[in-house]
Backbone as a ProteinNet text record, in pm:
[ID]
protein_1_A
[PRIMARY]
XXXXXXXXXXXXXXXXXXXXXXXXXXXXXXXXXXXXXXXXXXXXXXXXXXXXXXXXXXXXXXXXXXXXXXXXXXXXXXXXXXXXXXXXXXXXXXXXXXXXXXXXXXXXXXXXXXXXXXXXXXXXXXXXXXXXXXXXXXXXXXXXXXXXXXXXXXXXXXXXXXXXXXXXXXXXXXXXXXXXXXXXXXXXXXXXXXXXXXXXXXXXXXXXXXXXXXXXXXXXXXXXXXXXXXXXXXXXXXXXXXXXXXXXXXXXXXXXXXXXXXXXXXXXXXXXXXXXXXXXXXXXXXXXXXXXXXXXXXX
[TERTIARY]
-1916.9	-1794.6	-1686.4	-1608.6	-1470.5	-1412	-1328.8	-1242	-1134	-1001.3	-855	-800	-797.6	-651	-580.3	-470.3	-335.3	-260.2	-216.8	-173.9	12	38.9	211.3	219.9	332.8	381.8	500.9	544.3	686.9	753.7	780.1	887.1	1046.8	978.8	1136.1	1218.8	1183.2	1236.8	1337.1	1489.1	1582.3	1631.7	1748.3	1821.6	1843.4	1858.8	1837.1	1909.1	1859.4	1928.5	2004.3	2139.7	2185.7	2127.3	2150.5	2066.9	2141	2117.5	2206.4	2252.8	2307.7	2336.1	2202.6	2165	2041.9	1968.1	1920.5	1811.1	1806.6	1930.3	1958.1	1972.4	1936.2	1963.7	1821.3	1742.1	1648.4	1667.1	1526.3	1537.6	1610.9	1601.2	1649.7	1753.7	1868.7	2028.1	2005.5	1930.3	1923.1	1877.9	1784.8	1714.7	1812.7	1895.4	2001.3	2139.7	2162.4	2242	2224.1	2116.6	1993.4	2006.4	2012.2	1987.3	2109.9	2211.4	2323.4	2402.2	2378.8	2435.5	2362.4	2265.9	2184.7	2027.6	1978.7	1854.5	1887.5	1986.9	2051.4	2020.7	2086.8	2157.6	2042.9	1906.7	1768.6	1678.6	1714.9	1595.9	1687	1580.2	1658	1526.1	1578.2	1527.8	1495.5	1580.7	1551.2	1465.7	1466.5	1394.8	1238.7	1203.2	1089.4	1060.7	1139.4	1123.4	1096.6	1134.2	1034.4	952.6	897.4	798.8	644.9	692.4	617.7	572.1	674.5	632.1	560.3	578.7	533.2	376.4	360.5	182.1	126.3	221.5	142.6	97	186	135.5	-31.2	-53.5	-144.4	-271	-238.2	-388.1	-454.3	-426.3	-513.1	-631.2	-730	-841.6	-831.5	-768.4	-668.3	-560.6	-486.1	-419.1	-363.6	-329.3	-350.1	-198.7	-137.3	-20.3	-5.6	4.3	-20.7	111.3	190.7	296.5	415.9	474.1	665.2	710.9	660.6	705.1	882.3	912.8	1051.8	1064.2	1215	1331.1	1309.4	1285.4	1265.6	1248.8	1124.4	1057.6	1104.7	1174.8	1315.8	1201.6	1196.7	1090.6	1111.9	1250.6	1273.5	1219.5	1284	1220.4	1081.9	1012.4	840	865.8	892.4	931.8	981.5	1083.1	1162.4	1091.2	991	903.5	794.5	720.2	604.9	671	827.6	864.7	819.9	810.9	809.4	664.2	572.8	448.9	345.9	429.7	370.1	337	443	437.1	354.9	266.3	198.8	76.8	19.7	-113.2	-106	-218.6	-295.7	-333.3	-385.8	-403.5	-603.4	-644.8	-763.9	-769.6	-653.7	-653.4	-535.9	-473	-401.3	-392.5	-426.7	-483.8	-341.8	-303.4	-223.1	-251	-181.5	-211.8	-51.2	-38.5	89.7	154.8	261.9	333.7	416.9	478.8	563.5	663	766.5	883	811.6	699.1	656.2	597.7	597.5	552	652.2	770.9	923.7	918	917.1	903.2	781.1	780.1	662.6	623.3	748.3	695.5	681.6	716.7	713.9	573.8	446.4	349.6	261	273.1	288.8	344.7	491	503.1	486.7	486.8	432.8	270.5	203.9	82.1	102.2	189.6	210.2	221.9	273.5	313.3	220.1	164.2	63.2	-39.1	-107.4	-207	-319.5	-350.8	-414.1	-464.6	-373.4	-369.2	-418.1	-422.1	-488.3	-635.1	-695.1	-853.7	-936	-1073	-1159.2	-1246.8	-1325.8	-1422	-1476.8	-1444.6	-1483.9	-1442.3	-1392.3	-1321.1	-1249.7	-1182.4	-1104.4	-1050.7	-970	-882.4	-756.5	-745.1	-639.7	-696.8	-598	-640.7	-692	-819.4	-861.2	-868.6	-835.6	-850.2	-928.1	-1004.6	-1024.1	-1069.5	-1070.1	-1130	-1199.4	-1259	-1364.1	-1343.5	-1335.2	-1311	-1395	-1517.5	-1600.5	-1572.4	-1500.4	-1490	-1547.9	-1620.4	-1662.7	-1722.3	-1818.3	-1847.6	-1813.7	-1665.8	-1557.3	-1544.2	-1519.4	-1551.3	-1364.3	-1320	-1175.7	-1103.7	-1094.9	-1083	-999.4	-939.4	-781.2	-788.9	-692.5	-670.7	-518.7	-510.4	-359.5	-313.8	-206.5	-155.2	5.5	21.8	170.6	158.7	222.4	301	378.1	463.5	570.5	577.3	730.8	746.6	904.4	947	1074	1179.1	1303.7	1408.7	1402.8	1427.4	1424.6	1261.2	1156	1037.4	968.1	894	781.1	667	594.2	418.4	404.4	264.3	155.9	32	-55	-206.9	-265	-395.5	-516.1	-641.8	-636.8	-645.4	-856.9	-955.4	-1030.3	-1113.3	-1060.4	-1119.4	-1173.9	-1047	-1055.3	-1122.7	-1090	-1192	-1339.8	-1388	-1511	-1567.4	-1505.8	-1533	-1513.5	-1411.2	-1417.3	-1553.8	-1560.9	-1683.3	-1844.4	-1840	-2001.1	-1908.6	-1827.6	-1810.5	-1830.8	-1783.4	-1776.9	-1920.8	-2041.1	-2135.7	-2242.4	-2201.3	-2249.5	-2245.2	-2109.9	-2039	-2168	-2200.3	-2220.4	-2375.1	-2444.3	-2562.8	-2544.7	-2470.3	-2453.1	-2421.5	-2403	-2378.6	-2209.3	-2133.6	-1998.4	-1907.5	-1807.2	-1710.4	-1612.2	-1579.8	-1542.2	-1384.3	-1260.1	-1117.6	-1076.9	-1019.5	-940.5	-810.8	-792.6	-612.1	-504.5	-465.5	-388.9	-206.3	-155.4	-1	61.9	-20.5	46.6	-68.1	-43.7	-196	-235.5	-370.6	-463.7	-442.9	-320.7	-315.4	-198.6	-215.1	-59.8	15.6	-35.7	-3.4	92.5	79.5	165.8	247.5	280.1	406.3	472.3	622	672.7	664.7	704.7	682.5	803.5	781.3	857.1	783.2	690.1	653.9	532.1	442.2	302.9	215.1	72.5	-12.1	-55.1	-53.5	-56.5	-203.9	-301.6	-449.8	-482	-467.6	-450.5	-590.9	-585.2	-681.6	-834.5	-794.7	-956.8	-1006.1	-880.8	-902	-999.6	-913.2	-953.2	-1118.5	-1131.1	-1253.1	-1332.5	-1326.6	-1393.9	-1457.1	-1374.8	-1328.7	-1424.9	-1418.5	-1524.8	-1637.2	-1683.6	-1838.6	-1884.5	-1799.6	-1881	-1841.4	-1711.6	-1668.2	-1614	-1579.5	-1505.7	-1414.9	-1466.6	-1498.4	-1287.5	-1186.9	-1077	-1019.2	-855.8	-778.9	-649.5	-596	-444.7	-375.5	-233.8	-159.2	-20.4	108.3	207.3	263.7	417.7	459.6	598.6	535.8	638	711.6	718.6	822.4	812.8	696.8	647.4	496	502.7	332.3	306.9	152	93.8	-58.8	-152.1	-279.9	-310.2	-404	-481.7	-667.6	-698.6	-856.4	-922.6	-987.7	-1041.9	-1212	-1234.4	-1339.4	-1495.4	-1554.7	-1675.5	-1786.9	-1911	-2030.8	-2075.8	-2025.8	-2103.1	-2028.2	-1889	-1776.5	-1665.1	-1544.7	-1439.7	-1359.1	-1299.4	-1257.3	-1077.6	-1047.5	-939.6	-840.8	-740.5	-637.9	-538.2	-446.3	-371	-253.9	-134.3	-13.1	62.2	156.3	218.3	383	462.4	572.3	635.5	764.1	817.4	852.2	786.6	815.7	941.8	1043.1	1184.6	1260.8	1234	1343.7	1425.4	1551.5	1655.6	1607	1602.3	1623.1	1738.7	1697.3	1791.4	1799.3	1750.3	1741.5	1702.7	1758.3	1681.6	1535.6	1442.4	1329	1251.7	1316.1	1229.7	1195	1116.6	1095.1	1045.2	1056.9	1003	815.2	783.5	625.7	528.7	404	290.2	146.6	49.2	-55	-143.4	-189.3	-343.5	-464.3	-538.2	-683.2	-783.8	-844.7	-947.3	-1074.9	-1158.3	-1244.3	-1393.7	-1491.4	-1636.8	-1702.8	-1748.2	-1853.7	-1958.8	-2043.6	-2139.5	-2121.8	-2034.3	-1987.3	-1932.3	-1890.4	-1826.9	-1656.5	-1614.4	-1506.7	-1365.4	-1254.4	-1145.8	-1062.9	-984.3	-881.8	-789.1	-665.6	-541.5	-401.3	-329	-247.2	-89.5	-16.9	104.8	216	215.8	361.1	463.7	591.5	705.6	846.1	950.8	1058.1	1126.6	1144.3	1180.2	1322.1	1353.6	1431.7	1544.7	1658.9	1777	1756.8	1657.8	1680	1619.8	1563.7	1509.8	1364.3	1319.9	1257.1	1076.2	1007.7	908.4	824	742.8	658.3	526.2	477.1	358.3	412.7	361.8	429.3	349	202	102.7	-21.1	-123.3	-262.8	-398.5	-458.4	-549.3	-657.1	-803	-917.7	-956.3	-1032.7	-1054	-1215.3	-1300.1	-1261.3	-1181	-1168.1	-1108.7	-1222.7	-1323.9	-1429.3	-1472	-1427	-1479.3	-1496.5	-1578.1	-1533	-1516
1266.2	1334.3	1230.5	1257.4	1181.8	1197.7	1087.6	1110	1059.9	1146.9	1106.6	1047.5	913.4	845.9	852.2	897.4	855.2	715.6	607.1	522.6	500.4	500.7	478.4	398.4	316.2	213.8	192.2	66.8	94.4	191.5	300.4	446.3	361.2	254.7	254.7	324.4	432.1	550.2	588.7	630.5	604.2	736.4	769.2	660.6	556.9	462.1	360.9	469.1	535.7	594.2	455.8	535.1	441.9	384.6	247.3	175.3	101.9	123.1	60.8	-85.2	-135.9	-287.7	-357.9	-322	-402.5	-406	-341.5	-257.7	-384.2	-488.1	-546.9	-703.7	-725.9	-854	-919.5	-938.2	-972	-982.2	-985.6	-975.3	-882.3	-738.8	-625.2	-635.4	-754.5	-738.8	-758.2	-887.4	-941.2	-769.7	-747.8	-634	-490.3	-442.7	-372.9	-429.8	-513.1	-583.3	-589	-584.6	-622.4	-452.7	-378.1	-268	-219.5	-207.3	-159.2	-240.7	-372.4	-398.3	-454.1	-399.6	-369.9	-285.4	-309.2	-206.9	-80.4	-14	122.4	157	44.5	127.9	95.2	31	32.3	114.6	170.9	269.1	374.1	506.3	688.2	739.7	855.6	968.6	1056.4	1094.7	1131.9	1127.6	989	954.2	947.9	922.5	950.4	1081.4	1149.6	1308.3	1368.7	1339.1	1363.1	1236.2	1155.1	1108.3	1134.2	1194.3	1272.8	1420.2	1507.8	1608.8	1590.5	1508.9	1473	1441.9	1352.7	1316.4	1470.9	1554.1	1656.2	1758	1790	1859.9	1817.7	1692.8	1627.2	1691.9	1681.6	1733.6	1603	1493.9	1458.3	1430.6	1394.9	1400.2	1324.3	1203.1	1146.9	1076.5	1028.7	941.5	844.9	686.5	575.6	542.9	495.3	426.9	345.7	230.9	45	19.8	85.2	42.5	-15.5	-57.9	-5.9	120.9	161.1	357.2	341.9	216	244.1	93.7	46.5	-65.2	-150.6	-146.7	-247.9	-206.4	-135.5	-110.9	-38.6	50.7	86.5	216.3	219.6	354.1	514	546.4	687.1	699.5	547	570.4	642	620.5	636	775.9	885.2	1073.6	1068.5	1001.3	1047.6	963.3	868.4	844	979.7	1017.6	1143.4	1262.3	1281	1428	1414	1261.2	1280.1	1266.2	1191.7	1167.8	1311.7	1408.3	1506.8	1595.3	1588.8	1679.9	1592.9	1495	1401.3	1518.8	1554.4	1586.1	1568.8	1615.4	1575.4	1420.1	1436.7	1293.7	1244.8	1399.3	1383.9	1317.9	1333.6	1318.9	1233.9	1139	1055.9	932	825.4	676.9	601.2	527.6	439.8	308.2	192.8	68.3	18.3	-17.9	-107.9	-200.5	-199.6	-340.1	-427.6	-498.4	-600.9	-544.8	-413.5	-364.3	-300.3	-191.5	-149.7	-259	-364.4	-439.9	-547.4	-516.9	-582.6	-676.3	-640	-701.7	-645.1	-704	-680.5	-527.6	-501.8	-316.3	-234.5	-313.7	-195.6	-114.3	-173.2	-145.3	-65.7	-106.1	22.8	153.4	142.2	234.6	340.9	269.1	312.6	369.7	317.6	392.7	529.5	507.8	672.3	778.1	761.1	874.7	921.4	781	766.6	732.2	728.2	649.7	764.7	913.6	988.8	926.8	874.6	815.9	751.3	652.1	479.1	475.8	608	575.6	599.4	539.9	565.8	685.3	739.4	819.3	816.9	947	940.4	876.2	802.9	715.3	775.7	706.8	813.8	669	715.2	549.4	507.4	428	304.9	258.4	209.8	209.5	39.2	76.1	-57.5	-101	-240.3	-217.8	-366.2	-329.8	-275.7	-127	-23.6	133.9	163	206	314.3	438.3	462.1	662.9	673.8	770.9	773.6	915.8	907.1	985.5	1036	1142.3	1133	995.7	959.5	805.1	700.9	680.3	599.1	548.6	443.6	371.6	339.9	379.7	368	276.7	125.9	50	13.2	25.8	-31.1	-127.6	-239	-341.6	-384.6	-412.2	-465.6	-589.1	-628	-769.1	-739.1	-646.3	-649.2	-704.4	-815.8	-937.7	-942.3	-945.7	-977.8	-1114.4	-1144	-1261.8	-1309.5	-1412.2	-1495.3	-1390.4	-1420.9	-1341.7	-1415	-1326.5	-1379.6	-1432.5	-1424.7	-1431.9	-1254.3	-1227.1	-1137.5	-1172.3	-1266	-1320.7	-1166.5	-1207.6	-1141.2	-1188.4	-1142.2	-1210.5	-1067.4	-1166.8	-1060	-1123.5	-1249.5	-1292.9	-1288.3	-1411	-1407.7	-1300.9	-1167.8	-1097.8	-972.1	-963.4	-860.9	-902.2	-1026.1	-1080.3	-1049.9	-1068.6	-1069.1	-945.5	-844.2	-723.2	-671.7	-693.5	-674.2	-728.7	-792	-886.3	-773.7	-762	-670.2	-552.7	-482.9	-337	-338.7	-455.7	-463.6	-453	-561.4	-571.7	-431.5	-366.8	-234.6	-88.3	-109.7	7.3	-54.2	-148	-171.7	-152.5	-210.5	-121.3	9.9	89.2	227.8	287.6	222.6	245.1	311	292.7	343.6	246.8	299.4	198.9	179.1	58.6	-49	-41.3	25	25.9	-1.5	-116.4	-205.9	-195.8	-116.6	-105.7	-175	-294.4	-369.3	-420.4	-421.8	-396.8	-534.8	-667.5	-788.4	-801.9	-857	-919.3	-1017.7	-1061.9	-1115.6	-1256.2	-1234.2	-1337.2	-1463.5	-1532.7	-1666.7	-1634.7	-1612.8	-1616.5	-1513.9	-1337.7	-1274.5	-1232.7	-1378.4	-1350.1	-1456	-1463.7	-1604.2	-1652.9	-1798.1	-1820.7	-1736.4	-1759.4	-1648.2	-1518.1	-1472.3	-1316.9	-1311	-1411	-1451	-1437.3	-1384.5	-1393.9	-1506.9	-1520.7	-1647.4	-1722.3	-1601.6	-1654.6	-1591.8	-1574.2	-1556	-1613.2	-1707.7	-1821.9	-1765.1	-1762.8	-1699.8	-1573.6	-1506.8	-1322.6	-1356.2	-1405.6	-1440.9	-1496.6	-1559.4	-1625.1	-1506.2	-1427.5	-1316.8	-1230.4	-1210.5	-1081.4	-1159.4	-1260.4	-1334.9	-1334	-1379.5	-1358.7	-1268.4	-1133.5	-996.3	-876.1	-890	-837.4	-728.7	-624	-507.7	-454.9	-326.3	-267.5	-271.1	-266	-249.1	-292.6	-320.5	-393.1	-327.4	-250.7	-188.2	-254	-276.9	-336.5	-263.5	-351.4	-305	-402.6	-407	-531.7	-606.9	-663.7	-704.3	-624.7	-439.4	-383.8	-379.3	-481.3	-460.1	-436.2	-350.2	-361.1	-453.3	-506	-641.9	-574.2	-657	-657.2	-794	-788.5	-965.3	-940.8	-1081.1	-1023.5	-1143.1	-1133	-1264.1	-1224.3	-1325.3	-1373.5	-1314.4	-1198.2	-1138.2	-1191.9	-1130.7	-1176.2	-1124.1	-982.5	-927.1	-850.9	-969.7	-954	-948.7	-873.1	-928.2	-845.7	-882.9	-742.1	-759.2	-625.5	-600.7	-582.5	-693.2	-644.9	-598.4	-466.3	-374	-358.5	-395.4	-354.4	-243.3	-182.9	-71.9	-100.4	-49.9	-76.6	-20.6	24.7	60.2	222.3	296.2	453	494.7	436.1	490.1	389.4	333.5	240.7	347	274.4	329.1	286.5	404.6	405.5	261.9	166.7	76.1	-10.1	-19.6	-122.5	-277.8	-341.6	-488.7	-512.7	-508.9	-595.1	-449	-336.2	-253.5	-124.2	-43.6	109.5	183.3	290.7	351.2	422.7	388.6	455.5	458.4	541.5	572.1	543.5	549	546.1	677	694.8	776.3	729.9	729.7	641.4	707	735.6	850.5	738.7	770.3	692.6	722.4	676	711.3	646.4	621	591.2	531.5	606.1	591.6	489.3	485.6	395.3	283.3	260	129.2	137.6	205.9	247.6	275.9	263.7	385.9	311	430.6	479.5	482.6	451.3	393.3	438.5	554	626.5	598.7	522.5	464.1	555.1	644.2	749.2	703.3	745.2	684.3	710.9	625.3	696.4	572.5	644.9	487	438.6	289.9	193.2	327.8	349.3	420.7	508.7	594.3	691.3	804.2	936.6	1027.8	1101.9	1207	1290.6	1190.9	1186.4	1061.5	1134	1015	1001.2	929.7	921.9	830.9	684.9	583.5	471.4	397.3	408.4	324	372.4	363.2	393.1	321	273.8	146.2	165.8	97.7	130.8	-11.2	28.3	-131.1	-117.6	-219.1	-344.3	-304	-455.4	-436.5	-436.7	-476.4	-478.5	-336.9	-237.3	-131	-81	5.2	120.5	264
-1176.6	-1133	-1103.1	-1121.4	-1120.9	-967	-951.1	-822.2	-833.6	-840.4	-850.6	-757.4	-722.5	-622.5	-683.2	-591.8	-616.4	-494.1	-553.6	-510.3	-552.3	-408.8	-384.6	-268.2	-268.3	-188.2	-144.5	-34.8	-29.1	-90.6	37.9	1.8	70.5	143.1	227.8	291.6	374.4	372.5	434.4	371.7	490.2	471.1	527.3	518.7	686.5	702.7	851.9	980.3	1085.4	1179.5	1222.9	1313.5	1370.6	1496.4	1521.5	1624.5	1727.1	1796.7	1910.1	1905.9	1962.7	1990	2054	2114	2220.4	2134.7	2041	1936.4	1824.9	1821.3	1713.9	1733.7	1855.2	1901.3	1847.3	1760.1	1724.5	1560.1	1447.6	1347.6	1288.3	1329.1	1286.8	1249.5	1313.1	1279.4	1132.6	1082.9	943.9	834	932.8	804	830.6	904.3	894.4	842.2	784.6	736.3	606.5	533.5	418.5	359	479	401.8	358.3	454.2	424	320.7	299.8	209.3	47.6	33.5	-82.5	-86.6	5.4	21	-23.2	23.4	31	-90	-175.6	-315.5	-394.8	-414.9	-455	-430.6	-317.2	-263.3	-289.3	-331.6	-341.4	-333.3	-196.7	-180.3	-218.9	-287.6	-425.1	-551.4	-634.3	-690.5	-603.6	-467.9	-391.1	-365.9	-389.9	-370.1	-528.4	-639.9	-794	-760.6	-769.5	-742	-682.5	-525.8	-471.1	-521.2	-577.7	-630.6	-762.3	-852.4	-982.8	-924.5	-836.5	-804.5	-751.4	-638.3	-613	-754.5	-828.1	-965.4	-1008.4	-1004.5	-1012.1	-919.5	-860.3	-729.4	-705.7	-644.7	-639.1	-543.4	-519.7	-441.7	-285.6	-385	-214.1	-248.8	-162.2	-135.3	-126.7	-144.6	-131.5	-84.7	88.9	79.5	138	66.8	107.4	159.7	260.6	324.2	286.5	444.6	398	401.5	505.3	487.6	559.1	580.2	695.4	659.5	717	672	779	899.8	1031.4	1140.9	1117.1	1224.7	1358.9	1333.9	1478.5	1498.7	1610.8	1637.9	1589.3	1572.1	1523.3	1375.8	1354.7	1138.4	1133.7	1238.4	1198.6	1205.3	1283.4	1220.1	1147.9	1091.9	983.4	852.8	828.2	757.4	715.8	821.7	882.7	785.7	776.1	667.8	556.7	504.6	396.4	331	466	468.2	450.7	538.3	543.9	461.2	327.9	235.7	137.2	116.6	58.1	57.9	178	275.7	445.6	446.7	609.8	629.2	725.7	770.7	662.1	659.3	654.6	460.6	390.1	261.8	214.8	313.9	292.2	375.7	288.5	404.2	375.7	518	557	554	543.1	552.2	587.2	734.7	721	669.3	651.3	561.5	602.6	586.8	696.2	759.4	689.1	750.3	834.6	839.2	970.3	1076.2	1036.8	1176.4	1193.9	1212.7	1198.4	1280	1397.7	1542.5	1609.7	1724.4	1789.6	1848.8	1837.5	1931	1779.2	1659	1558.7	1548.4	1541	1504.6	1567.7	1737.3	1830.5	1799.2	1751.5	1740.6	1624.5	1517.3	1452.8	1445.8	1545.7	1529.1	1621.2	1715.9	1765.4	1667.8	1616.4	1477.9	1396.1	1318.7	1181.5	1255.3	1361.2	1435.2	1304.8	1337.2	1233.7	1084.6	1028.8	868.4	883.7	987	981	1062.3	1054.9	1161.3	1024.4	1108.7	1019.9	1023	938.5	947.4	1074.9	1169.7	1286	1394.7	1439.1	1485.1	1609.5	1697.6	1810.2	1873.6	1929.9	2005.9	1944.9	1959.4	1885.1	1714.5	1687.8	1487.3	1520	1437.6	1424.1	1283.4	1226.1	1078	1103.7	1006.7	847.8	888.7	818.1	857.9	741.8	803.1	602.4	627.2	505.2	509.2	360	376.3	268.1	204.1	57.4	-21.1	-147.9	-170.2	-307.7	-387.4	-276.6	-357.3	-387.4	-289.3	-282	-165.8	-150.4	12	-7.1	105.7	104.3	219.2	207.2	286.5	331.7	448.8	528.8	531.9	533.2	588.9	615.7	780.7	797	810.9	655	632.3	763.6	793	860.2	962.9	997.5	1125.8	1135	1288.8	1320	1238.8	1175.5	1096.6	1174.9	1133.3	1144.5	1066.1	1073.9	984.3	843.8	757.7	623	566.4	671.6	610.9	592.1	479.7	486.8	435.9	533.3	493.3	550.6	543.9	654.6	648.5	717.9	743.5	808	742.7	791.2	917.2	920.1	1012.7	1009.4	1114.8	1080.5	1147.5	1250.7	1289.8	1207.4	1113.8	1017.2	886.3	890.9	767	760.6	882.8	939.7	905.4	979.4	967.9	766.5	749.7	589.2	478.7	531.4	477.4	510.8	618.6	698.5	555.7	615.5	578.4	368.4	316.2	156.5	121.5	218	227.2	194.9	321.2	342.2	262.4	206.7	149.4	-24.6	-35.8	-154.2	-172.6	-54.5	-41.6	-20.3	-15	-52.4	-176.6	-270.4	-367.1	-461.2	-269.7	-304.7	-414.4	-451	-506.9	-409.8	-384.5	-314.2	-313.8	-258.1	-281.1	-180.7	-184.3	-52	-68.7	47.1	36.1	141.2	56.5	143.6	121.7	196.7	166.8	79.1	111.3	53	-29.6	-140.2	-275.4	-209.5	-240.8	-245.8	-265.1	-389.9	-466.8	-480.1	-455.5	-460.2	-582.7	-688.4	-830.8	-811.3	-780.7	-811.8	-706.5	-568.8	-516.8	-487.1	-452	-415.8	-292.7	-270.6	-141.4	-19.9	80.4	191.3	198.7	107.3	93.2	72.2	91.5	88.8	169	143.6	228.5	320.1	406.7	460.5	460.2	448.1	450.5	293.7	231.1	90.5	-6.2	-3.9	-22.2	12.4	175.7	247.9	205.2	206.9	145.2	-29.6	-104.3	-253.9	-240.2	-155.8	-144.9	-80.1	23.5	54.9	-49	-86.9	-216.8	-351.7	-331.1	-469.6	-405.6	-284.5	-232.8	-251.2	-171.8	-123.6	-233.8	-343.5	-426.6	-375.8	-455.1	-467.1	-578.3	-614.4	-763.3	-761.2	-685.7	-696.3	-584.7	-557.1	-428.6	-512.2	-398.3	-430.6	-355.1	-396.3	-301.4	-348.6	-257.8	-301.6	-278.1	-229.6	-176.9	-288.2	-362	-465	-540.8	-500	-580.3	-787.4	-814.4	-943.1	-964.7	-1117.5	-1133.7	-1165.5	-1146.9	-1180.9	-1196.5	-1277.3	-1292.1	-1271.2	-1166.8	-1143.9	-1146.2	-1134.3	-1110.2	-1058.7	-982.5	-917.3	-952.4	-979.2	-1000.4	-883.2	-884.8	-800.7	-875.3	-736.9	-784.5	-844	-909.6	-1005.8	-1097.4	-1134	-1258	-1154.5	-1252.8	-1248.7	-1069.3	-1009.2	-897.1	-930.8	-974	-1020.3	-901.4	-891.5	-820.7	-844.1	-825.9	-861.7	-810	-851.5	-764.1	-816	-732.6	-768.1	-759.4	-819.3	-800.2	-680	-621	-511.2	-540	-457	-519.5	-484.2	-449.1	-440.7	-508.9	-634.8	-653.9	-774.8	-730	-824.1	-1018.7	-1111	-1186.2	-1266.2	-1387.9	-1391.7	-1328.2	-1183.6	-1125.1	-1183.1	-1176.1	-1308	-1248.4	-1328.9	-1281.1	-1191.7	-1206	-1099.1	-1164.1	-1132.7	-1206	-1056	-1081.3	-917.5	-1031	-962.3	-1003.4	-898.7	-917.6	-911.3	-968.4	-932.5	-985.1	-963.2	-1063.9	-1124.6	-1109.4	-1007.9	-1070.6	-1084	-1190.6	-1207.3	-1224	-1082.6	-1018.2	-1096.3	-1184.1	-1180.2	-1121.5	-990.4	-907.9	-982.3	-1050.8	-1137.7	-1257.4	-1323.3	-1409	-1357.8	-1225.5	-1161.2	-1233.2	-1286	-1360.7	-1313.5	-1400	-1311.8	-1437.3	-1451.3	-1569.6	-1474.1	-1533.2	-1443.5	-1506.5	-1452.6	-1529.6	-1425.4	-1513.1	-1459.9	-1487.3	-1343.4	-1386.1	-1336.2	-1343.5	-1305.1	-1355.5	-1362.1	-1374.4	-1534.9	-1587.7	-1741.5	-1705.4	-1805.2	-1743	-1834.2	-1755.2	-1818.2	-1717	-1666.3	-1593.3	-1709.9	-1602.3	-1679.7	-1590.7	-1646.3	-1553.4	-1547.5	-1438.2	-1435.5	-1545.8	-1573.1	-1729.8	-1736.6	-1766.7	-1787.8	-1880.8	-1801.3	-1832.4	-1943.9	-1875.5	-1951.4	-1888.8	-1970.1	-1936.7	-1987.9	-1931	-1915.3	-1795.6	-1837.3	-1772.6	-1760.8	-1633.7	-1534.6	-1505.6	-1531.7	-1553.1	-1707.3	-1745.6	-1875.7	-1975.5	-1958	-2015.2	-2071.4	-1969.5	-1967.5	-2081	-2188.7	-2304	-2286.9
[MASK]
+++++++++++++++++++++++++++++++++++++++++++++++++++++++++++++++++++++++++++++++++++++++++++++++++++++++++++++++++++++++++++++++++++++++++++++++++++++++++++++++++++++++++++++++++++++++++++++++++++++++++++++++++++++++++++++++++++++++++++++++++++++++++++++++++++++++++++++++++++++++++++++++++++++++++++

């Protein structure tokens, strides 16, 4: 039996409420500044609103959103993120993973878990969000992990740090003596190769090296606003890392497409078919971009 993710990322979701003066005496001035004078006109609501309806037509089984739901972290964004979250699904069929704009500054991530705290637990779970989380689906082990850190202005690293490593490591372990397939959903890649410096994982290196010991059948990310296919090297073949483009980018944008992913999951086969919908460079109603099955080996 098959299992459909759907994977989307940075929505960005605005448009920025207004924010006080006090509100701005920190990084935020830079990233309200950033937005209003080009974020704005890259990101559409619109285009995230056929986007979103185009995946619901779809049905799919769950979820996948590797963060960036909001511009800098200002506490109202996180409801006015939640409208648009809501019409996705429930909490019980749509998984969260924060990204650097939700953890802007230091109170962002707090607050943001008031809101989304639901999206980001694990199977069973009750308290405060702890990540890494598992949520076991249809034979699918569905793995959180949070790269979002407060950063400097003009930086977006993030890290995962060696507590979560730790735990990622037992849980990849475990999920695999179970026989699940292995989907790690994390907001920055894995990988040095497919980002520049300023926007890098900061433990990157250690993650890649994790991820080659203990493996994992797939790794979604988002982050760089483009698709990419990478693959690092596991102990028992290749572990495909997956990026998605930014689901609100403007049509035309140079270098950008707003899209989605399809992943029609076989457990049993170690498999997944990978259906790239989205919006084409000129503008036009979203489409299927490209379609390709992972590993690549696969037949």
């Amino acid at each position: 039996m098959e299992f459909l993710l759907a994977h989307l990322s940075d929505p960005h979701i605005g448009p920025l409420p207004r924010i006080p003066f006090r509100k701005l005496i920190n990084k935020r001035l830079t990233g309200a500044l950033n937005w209003h004078g080009a974020r704005a006109t890259i990101h559409s609501m619109d285009v995230l609103a056929e986007i979103i309806a185009d995946l619901a037509r779809h049905t799919p089984d769950h979820i996948a959103l590797t963060g960036d739901l909001v511009n800098v972290g200002y506490e109202p964004e996180f409801p006015q993120a939640m409208a648009a979250v809501r019409s996705l699904g429930d909490a019980g069929s749509v998984s969260i993973v924060p990204g650097n704009h939700d953890a802007y500054i230091r109170e962002s991530l707090p607050a943001m878990e008031r809101v989304f705290r639901p999206y980001m637990l694990g199977d069973g779970a009750e308290g405060p969000c702890r990540f890494p989380y598992l949520r076991r689906r249809g034979g699918v082990a569905l793995i959180g992990v949070n790269s979002g850190v407060p950063t400097l202005p003009f930086m977006a690293t993030g890290r995962v740090g060696e507590a979560q490593r730790a735990a990622l490591a037992d849980l990849l372990d475990s999920t695999r003596q179970e026989g699940l397939f292995r989907v790690v959903m994390i907001h920055h890649p894995p990988l040095k190769t497919v980002t520049r410096f300023g926007r890098n994982l900061m433990d990157q290196r250690k993650m890649a090296e994790l991820l080659g010991r203990h493996g994992a059948e797939l790794v979604l990310h988002g982050h760089n606003h483009r698709h990419s296919l990478a693959e690092i090297t596991g102990p028992a073949g290749p572990v495909p890392v997956l990026g998605v483009a930014s689901a609100s980018a403007v049509p035309g944008t140079p270098g950008h497409l707003a899209e989605y992913h399809l992943i029609a999951i076989n457990p049993a086969a170690r498999t997944a078919r990978i259906t790239r919908r989205g919006t084409p460079r000129g503008g036009g109603p979203v489409t299927t971009l490209a379609e390709f099955t992972l590993p690549r080996t696969a037949r």
